[in-house]
Backbone bond lengths (Angstrom), bond angles and torsions (degrees), N, CA, C in turn:
res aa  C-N    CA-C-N  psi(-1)  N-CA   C-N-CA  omega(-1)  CA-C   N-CA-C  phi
1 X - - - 1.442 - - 1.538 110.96 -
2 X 1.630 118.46 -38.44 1.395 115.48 166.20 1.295 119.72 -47.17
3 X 1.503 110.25 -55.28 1.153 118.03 -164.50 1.762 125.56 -65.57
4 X 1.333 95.23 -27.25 1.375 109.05 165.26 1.313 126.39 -79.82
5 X 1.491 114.60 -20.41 1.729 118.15 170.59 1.614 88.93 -61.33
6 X 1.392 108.31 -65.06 1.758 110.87 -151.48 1.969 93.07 -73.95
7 X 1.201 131.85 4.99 1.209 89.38 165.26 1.549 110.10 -110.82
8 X 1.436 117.89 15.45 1.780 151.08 164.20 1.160 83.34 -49.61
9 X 1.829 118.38 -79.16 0.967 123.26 -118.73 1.540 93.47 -102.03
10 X 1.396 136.81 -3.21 1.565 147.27 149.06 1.335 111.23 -59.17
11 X 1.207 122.58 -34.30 1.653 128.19 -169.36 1.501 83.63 -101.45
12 X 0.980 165.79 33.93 1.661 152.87 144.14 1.330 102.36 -139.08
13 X 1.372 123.86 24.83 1.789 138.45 142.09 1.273 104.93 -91.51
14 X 0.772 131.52 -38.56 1.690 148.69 -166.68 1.363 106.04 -80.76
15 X 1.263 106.94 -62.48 1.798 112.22 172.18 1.087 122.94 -36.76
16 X 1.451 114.16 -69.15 1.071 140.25 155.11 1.633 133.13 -6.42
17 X 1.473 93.66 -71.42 1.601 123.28 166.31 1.013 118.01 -51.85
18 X 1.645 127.35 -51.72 0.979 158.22 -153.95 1.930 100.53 -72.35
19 X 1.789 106.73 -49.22 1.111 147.23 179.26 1.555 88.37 -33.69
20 X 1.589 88.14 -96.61 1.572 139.00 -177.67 2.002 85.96 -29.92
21 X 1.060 141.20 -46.73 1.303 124.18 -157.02 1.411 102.21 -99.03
22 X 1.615 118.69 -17.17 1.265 98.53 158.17 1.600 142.56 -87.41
23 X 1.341 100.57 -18.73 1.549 109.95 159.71 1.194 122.89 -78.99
24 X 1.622 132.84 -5.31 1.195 132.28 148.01 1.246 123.52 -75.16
25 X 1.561 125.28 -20.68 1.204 116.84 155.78 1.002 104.50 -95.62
26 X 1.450 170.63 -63.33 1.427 146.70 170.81 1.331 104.73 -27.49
27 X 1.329 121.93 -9.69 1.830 83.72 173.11 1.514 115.40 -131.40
28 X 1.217 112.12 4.17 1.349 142.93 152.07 2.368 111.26 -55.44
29 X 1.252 79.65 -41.27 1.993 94.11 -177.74 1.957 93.45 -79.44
30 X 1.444 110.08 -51.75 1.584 99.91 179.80 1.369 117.32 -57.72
31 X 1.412 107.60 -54.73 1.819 97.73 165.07 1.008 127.25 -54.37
32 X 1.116 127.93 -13.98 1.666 123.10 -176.77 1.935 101.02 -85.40
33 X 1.548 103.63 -59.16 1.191 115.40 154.98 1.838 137.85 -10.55
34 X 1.837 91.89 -60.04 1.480 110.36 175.75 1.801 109.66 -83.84
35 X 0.963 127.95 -6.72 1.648 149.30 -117.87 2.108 75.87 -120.69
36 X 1.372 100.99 -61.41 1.214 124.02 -148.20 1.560 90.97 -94.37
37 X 0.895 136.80 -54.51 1.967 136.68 162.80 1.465 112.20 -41.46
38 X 1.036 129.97 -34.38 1.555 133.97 -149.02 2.000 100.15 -121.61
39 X 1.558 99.16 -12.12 1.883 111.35 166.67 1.504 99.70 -75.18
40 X 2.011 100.32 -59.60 1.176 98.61 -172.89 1.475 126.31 -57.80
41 X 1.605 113.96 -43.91 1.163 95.29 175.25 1.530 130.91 -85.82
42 X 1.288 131.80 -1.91 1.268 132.50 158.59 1.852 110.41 -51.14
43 X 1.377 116.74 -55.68 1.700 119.14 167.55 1.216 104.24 -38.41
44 X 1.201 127.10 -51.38 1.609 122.93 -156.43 1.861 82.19 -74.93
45 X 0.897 153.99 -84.75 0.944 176.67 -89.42 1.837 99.85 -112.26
46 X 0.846 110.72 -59.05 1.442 111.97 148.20 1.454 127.40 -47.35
47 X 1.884 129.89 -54.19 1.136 125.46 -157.42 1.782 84.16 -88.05
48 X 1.221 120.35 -21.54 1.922 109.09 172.32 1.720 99.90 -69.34
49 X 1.197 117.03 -64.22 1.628 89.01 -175.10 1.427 116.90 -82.58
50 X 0.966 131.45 23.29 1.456 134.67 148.47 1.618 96.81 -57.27
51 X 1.418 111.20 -70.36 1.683 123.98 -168.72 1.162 101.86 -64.79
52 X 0.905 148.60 -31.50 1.585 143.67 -169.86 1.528 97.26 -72.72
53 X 1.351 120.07 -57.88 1.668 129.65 174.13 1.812 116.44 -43.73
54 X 1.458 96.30 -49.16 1.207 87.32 -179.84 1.523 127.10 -80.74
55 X 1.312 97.48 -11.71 1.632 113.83 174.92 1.799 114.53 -72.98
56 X 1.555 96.74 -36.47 1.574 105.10 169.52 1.191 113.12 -65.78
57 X 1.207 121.05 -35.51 1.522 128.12 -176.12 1.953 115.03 -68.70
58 X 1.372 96.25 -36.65 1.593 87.83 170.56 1.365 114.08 -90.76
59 X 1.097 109.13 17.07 1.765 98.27 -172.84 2.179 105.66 -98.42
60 X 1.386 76.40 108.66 1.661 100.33 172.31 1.865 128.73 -17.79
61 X 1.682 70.69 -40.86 1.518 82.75 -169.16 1.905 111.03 -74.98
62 X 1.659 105.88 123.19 1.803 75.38 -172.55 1.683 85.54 -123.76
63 X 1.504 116.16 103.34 1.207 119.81 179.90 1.412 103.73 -112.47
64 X 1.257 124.80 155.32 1.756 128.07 -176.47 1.640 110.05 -28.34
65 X 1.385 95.20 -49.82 1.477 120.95 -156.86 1.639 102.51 -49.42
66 X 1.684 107.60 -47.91 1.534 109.74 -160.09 1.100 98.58 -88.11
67 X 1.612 113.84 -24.49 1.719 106.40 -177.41 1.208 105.15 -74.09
68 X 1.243 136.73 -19.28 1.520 122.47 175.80 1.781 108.24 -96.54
69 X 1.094 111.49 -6.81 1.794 115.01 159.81 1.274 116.13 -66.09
70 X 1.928 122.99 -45.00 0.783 124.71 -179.71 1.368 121.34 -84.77
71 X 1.538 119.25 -17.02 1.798 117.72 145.67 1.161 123.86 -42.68
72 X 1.149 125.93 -61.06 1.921 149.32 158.65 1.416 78.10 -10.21
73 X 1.317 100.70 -93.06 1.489 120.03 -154.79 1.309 120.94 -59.00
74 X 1.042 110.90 -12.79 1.650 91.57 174.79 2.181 105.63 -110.27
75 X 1.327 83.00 -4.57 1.579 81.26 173.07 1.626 110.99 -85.30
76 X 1.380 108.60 -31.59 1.930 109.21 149.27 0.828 157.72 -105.48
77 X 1.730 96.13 35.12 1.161 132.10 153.14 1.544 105.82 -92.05
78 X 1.051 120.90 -32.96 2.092 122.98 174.87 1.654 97.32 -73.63
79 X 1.095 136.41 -39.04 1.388 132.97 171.08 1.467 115.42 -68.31
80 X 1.396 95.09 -17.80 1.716 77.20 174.66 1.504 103.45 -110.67
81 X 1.181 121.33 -8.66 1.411 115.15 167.43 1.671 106.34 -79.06
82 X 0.919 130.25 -14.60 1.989 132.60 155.48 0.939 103.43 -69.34
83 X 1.572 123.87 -62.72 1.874 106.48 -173.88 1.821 115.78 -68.57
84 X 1.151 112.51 -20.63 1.389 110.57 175.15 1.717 108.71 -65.72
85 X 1.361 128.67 -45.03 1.429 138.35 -157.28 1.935 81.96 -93.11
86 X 0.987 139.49 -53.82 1.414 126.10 146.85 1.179 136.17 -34.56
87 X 1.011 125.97 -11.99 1.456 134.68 144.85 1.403 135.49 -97.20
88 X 1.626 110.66 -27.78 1.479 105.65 154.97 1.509 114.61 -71.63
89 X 1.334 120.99 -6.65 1.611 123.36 -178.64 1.648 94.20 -78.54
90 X 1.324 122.10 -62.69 1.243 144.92 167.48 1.687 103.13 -19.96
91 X 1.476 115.34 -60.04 1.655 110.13 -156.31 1.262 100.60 -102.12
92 X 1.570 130.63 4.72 1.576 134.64 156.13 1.424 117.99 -41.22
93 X 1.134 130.92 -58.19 1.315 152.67 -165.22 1.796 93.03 -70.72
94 X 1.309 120.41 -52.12 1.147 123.78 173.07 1.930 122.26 -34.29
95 X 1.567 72.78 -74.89 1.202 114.79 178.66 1.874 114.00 -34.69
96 X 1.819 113.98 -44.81 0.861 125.46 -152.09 1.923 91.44 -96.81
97 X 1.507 115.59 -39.55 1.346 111.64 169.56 1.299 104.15 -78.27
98 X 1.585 161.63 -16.35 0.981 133.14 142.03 1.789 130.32 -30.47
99 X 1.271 106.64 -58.57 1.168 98.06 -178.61 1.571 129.90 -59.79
100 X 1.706 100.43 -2.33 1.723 97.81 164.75 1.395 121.78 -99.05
101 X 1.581 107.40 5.04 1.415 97.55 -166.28 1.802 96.43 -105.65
102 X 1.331 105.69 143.09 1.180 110.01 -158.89 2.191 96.52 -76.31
103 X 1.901 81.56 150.27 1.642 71.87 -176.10 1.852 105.67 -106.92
104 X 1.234 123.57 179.19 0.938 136.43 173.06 1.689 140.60 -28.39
């Protein structure tokens, strides 16, 4: 009767574990997943106000108005070049336990 509690209670360590290692890799694949959606769309998001900047920049007209549009803009364009280099700081750590986890 002992022996059968503790080998109960070996088979629902196991389960368990077993559990635990698949929702760490299921959720290890969503972060990588979300990781990789939120790169892509920050680039897109970047190479539009890249173009938007440079489009302000040829425009002839240099009235108060655009010169202080184009302050705006290039000062969030420096904020997003911090949150971008904040996010490759961000996906380093990733990046570096990826390469131990075995792939597919």
């Amino acid at each position: 009767m002992v022996y059968g509690a503790l080998i109960a209670g070996f088979a629902a360590i196991v389960a368990a574990t077993v559990s635990l290692v698949s929702r760490c890799r299921a959720t290890w694949r969503e972060i990588g997943r979300v990781r990789g959606l939120v790169a892509v769309g920050l680039d897109g998001i970047a190479d539009r106000l890249e173009a938007t900047s440079t489009g302000v920049e040829r425009t002839s007209a240099a009235t108060s108005e655009l010169d202080a549009s184009l302050r705006r803009l290039r000062l969030t364009l420096a904020r997003f070049a911090v949150l971008l280099a904040a996010l490759d700081e961000a996906k380093e750590p990733f990046d570096r336990l990826s390469a131990l986890l075995p792939r597919r």
